[in-house]
C-alpha angles and dihedrals in degrees: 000000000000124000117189128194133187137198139169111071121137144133119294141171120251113263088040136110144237138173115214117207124204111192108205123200130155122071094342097161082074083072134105109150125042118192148176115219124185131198111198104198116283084017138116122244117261143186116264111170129353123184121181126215082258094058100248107141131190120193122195110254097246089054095041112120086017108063135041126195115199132152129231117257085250085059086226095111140060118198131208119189121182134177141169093050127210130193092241080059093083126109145095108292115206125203113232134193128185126195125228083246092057103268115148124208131190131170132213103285125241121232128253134194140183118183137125 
């Protein structure tokens, strides 16, 4: 019903910055909260950045300040932007949808990561 796609991921410096990209198609007026996971190796996966259809968004503590998560006027795409890169930073970020009846989506992740 939803298909999500990201792209973006590479390798940075710390202190640098990227910006990761998830393109939605599919049934996207099901939709009410976009968000950006992440999984660091050995870790569980965790919640990085969420932003509902009504604008509200949440950051985890350790990204807030860092990262924004927005969405382009055609509501396709879902933005991550990130700066001020740390190396506990890395990991694969996975892009994440959720309908208004309960459906979760993710998408295959996109790799990150921060090394000198």
């Amino acid at each position: 019903q939803v298909q999500l796609v990201e792209s973006g991921g590479e390798l940075v410096q710390p202190g640098g910055s990227l910006r990761l990209s998830c393109v939605i198609s599919g049934s996207i007026l099901i939709l009410n909260t976009m968000g950006w996971y992440r999984q660091a190796p050995g870790k569980q996966r965790e919640s990085v950045a969420t932003l509902t259809t009504v604008g509200i968004t949440s950051y985890a503590d350790s990204v807030k300040g860092r990262f924004t998560i927005s969405r382009d006027y055609t509501k396709t795409t879902v933005y991550l932007q990130m700066i001020s890169l740390k190396p506990e930073d890395t990991a694969v970020y996975y892009c994440n949808a959720r309908s208004r009846g309960g459906q979760i989506f993710w998408g295959k992740g996109t790799v990150v990561t921060v090394s000198s």
